[in-house]
N, CA, C and O atoms as a GROMACS GRO file, in nm:
protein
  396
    1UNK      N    1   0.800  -1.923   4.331
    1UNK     CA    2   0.792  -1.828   4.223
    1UNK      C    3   0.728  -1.898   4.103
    1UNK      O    4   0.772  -2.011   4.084
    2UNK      N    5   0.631  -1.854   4.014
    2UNK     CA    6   0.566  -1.905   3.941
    2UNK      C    7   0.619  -1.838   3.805
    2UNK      O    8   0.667  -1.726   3.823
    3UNK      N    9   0.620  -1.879   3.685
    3UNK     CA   10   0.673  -1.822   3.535
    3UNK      C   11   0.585  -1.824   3.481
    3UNK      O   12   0.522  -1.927   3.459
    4UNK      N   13   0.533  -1.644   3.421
    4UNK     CA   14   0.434  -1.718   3.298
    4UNK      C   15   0.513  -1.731   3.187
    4UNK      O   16   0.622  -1.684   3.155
    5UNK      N   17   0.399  -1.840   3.112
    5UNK     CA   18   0.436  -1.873   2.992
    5UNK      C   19   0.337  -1.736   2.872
    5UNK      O   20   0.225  -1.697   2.904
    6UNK      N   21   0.397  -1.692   2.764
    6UNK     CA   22   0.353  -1.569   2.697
    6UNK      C   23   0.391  -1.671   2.526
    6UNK      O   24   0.477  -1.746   2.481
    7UNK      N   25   0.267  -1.611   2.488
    7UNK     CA   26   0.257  -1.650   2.329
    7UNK      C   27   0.238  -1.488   2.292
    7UNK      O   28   0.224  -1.383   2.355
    8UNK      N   29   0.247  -1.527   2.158
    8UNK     CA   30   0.188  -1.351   2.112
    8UNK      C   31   0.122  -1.310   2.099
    8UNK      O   32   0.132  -1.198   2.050
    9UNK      N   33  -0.015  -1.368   2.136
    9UNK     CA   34  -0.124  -1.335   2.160
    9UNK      C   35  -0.158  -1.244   2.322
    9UNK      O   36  -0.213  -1.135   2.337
   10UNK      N   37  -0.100  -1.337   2.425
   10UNK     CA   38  -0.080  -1.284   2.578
   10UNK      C   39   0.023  -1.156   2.538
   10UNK      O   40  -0.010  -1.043   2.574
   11UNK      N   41   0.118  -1.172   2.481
   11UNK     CA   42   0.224  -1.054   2.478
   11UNK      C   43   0.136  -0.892   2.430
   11UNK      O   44   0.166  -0.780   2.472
   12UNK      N   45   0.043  -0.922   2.348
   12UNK     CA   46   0.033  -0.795   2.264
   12UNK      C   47  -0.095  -0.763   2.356
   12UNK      O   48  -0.132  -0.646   2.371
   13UNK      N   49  -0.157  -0.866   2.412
   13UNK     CA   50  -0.246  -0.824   2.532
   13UNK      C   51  -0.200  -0.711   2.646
   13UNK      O   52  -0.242  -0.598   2.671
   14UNK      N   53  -0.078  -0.805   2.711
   14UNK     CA   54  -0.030  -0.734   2.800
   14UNK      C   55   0.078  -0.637   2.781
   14UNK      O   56   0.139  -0.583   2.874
   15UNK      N   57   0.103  -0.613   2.624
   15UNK     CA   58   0.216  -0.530   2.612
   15UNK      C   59   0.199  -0.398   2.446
   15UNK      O   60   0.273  -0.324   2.382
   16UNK      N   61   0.094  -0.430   2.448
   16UNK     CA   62   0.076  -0.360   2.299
   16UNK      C   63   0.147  -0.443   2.180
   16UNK      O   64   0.196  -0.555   2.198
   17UNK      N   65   0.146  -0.374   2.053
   17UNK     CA   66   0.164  -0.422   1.932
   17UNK      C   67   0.320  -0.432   1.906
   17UNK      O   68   0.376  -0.324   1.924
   18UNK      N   69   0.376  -0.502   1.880
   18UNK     CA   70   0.521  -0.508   1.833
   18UNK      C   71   0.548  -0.384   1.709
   18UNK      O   72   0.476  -0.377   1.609
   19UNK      N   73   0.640  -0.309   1.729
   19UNK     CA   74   0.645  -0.207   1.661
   19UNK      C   75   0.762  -0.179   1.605
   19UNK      O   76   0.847  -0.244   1.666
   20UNK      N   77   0.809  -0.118   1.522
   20UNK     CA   78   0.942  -0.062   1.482
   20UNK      C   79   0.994  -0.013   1.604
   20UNK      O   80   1.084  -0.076   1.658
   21UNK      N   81   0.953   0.088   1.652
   21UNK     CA   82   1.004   0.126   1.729
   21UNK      C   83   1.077   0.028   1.864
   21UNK      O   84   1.196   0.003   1.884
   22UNK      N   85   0.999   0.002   1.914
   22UNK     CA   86   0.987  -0.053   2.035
   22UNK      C   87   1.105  -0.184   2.003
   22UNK      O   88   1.190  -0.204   2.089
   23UNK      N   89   1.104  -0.270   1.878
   23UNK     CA   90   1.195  -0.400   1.793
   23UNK      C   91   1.343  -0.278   1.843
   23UNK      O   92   1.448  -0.305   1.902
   24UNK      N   93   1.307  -0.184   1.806
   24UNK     CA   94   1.466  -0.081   1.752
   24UNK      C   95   1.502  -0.071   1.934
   24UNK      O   96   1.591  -0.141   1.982
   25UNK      N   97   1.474  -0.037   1.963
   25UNK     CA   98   1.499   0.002   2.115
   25UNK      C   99   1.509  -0.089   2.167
   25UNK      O  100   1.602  -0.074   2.246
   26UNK      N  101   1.447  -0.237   2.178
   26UNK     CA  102   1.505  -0.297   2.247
   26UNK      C  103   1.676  -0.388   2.195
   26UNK      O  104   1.768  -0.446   2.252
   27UNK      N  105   1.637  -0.354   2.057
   27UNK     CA  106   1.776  -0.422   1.994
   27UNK      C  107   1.879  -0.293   2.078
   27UNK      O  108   1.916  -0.314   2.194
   28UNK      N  109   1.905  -0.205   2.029
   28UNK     CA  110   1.984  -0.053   2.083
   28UNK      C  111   1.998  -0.136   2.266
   28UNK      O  112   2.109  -0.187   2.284
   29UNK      N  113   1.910  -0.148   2.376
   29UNK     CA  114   1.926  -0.194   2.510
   29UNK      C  115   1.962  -0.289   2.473
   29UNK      O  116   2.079  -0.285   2.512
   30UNK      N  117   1.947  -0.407   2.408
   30UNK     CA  118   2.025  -0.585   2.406
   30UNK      C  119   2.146  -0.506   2.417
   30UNK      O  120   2.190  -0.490   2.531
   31UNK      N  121   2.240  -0.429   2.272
   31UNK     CA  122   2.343  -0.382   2.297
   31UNK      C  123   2.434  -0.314   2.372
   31UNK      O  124   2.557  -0.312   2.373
   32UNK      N  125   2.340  -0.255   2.441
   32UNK     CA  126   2.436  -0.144   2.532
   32UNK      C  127   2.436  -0.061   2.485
   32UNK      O  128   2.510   0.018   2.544
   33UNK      N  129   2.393  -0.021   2.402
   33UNK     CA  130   2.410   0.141   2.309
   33UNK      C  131   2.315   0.249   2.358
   33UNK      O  132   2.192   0.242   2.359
   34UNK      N  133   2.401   0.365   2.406
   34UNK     CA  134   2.311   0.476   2.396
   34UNK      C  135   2.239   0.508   2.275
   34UNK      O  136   2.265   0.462   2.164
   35UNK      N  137   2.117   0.616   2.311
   35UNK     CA  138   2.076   0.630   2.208
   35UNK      C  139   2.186   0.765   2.117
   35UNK      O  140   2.200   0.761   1.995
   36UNK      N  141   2.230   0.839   2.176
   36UNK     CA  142   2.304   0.966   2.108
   36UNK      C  143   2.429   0.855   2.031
   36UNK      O  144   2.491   0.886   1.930
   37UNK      N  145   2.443   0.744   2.093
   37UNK     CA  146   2.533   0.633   2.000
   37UNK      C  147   2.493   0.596   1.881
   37UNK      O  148   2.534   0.606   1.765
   38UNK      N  149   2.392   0.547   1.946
   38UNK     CA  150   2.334   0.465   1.824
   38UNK      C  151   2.246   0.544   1.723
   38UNK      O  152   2.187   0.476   1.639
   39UNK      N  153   2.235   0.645   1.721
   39UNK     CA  154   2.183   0.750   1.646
   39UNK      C  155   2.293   0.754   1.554
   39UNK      O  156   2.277   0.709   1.441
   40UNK      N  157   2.415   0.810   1.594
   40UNK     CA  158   2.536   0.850   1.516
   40UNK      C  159   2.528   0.712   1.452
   40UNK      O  160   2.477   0.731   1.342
   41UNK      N  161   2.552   0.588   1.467
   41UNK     CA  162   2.543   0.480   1.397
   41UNK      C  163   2.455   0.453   1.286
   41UNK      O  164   2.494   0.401   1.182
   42UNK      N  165   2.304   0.500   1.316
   42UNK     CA  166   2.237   0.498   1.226
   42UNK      C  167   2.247   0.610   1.078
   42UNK      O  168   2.193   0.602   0.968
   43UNK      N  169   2.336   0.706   1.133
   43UNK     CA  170   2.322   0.830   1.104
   43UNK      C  171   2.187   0.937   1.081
   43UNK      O  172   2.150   0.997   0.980
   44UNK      N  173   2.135   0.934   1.215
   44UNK     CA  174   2.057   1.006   1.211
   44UNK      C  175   2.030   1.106   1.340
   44UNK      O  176   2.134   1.080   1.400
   45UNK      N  177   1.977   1.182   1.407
   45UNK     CA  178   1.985   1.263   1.490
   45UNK      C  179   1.951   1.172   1.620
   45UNK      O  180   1.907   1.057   1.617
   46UNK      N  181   1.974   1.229   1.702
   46UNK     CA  182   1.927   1.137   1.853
   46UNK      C  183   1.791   1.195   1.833
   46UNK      O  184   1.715   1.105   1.796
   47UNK      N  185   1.723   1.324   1.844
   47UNK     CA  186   1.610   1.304   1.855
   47UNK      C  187   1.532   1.212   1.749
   47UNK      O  188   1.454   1.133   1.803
   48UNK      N  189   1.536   1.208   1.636
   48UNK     CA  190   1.461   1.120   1.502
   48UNK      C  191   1.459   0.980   1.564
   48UNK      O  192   1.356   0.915   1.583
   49UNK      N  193   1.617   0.930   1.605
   49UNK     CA  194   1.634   0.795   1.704
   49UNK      C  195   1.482   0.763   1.813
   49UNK      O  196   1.402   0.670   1.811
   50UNK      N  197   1.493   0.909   1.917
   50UNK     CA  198   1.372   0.891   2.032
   50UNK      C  199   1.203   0.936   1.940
   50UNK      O  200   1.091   0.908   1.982
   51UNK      N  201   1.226   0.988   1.846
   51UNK     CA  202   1.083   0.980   1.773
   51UNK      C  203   1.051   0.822   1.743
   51UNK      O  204   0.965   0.749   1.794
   52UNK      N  205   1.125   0.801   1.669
   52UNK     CA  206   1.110   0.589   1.612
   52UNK      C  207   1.077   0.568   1.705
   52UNK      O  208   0.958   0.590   1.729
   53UNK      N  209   1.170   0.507   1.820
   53UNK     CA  210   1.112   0.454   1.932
   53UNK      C  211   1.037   0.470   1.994
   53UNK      O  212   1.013   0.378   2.073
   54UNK      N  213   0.964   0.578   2.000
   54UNK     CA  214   0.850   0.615   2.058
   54UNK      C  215   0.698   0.627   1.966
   54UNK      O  216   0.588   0.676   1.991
   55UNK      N  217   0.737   0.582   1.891
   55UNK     CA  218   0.592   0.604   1.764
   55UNK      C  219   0.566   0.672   1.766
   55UNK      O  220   0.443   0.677   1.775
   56UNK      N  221   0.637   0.802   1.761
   56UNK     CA  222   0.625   0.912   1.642
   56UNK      C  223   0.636   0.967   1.559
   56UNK      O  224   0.601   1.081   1.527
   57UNK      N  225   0.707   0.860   1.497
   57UNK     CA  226   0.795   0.885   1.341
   57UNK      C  227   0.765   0.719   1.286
   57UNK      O  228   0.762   0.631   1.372
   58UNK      N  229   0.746   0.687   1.158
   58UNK     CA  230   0.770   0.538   1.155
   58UNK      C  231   0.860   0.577   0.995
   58UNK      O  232   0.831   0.658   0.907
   59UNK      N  233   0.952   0.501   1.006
   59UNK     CA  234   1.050   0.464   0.893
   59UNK      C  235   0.992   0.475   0.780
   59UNK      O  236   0.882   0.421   0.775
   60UNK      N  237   1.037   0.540   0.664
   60UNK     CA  238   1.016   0.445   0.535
   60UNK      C  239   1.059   0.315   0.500
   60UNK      O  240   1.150   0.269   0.569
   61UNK      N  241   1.019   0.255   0.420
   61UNK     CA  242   1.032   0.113   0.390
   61UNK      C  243   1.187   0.102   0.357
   61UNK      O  244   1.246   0.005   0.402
   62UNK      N  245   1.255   0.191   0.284
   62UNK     CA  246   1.369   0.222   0.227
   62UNK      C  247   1.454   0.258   0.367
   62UNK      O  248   1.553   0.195   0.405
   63UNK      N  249   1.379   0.398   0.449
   63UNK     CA  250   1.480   0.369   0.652
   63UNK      C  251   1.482   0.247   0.656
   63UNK      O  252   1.598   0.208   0.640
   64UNK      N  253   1.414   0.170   0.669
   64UNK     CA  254   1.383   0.059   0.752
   64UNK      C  255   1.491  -0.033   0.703
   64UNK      O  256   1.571  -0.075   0.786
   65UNK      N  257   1.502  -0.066   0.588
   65UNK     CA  258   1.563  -0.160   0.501
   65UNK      C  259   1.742  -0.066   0.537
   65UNK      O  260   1.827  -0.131   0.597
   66UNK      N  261   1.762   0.020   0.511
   66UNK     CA  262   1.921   0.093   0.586
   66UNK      C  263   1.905   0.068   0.703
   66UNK      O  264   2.002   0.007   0.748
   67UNK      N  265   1.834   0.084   0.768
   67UNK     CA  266   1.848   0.066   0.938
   67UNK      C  267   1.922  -0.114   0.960
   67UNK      O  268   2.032  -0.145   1.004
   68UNK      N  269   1.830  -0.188   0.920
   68UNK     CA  270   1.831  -0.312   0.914
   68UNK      C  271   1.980  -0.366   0.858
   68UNK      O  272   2.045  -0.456   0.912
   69UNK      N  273   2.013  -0.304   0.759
   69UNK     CA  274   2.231  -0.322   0.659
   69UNK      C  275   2.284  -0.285   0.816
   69UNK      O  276   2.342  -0.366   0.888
   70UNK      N  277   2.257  -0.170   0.846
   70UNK     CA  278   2.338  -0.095   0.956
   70UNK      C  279   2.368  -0.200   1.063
   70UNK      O  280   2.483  -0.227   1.097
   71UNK      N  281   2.252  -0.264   1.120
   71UNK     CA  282   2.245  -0.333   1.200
   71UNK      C  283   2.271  -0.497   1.220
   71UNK      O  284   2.251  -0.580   1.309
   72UNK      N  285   2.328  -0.495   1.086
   72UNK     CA  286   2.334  -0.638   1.055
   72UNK      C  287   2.194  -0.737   1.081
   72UNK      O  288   2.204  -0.836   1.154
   73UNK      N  289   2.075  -0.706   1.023
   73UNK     CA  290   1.989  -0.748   1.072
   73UNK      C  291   1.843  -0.858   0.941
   73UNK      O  292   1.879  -0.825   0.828
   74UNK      N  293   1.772  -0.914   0.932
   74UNK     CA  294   1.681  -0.879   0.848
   74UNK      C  295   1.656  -0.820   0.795
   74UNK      O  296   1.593  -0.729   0.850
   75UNK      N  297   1.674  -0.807   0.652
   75UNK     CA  298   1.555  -0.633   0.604
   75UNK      C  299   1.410  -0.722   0.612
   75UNK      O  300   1.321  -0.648   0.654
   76UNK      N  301   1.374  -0.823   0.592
   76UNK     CA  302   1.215  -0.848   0.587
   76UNK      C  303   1.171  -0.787   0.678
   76UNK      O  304   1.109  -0.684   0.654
   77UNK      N  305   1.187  -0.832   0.815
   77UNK     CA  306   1.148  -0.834   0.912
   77UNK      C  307   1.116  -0.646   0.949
   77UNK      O  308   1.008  -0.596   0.982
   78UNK      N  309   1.245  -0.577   0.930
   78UNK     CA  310   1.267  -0.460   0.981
   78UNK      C  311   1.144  -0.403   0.871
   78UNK      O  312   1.052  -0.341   0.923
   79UNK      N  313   1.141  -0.420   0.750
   79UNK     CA  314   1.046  -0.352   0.662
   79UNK      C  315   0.884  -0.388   0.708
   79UNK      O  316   0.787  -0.322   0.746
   80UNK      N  317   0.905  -0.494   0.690
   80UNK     CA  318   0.744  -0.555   0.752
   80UNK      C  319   0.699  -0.470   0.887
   80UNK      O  320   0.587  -0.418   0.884
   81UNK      N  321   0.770  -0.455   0.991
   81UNK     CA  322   0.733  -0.365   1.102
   81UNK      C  323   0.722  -0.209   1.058
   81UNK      O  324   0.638  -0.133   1.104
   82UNK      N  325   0.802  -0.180   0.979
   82UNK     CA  326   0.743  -0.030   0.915
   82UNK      C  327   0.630  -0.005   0.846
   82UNK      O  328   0.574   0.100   0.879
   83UNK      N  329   0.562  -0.086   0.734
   83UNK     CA  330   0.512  -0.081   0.720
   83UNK      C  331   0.352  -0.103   0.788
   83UNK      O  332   0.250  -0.035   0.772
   84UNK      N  333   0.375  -0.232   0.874
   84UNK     CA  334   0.281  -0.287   0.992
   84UNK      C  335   0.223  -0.116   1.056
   84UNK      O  336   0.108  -0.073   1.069
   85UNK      N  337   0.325  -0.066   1.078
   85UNK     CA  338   0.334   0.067   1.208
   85UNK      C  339   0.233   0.156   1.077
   85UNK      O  340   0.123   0.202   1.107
   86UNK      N  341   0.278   0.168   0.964
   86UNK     CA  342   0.198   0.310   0.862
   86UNK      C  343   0.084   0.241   0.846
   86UNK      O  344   0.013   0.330   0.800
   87UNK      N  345   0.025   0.157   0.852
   87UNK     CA  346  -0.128   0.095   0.846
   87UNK      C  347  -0.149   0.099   0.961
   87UNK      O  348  -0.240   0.182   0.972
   88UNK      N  349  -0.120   0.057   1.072
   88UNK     CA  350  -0.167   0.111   1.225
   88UNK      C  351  -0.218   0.282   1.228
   88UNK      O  352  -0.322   0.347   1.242
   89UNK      N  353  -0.053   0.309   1.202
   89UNK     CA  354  -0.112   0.446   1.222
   89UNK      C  355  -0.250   0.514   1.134
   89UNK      O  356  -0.325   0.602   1.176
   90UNK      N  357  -0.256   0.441   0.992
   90UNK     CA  358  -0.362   0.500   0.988
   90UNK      C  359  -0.479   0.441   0.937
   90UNK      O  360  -0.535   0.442   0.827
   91UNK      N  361  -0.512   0.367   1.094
   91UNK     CA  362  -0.588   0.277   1.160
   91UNK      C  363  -0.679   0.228   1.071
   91UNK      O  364  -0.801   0.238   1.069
   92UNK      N  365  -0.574   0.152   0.970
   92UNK     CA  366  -0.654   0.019   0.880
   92UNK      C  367  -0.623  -0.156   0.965
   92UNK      O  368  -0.507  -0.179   1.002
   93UNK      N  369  -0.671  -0.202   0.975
   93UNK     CA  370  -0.629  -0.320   1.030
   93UNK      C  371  -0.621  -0.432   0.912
   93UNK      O  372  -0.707  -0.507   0.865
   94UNK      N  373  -0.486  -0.415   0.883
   94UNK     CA  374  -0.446  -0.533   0.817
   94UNK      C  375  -0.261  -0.609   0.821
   94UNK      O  376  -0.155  -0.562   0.862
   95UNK      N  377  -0.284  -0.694   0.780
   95UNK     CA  378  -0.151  -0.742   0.820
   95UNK      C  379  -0.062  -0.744   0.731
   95UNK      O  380  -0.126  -0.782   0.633
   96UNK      N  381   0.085  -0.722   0.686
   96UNK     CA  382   0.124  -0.718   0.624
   96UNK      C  383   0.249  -0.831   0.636
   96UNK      O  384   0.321  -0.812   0.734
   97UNK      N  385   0.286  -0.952   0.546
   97UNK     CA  386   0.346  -1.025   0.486
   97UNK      C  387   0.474  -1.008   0.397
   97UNK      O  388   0.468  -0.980   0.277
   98UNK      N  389   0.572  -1.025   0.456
   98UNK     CA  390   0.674  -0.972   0.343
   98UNK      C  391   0.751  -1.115   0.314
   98UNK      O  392   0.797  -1.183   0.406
   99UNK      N  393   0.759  -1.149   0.190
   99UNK     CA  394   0.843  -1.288   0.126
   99UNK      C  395   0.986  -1.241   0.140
   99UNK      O  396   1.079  -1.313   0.105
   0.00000   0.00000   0.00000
């Protein structure tokens, strides 16, 4: 059996862009949490939950940053991917940096 080795360069090749969404969903699966769970947790609807994760909704900077308290998590990080996702979506290519 052979292992590849993946940088983030190979990752976003073979897997698309790291996203809010996709960060949120797999944190929600690390846990075990349904989504109709973890919706109520977030306090927000299960569907709004399967919009995020699916990039069809992206957070405000301000969701992002509550999502992130909720979750005991980063706010940099969680904000930086929201914002990352609203310049994707409207397909400027630039990167965004959060101190």
């Amino acid at each position: 059996m052979t292992t590849k080795k993946y940088g983030t360069k190979k990752l976003r090749e073979e897997f698309g862009p790291l996203t809010f969404g996709n960060a949120l969903e797999a944190y929600r699966l690390t846990e075990e949490i349904t989504q109709a769970d973890f919706a109520k947790l977030l306090g927000i609807s299960a569907q709004s939950l399967c919009d995020i994760e699916k990039g069809r909704r992206v957070p405000t900077p301000k969701r992002a940053a509550k999502i992130a308290k909720q979750i005991e998590q980063p706010e940099n990080f969680w904000i930086q991917l929201a914002f990352q996702d609203m310049l994707r979506k409207e397909e400027l290519n630039y990167t965004v940096s959060v101190a």
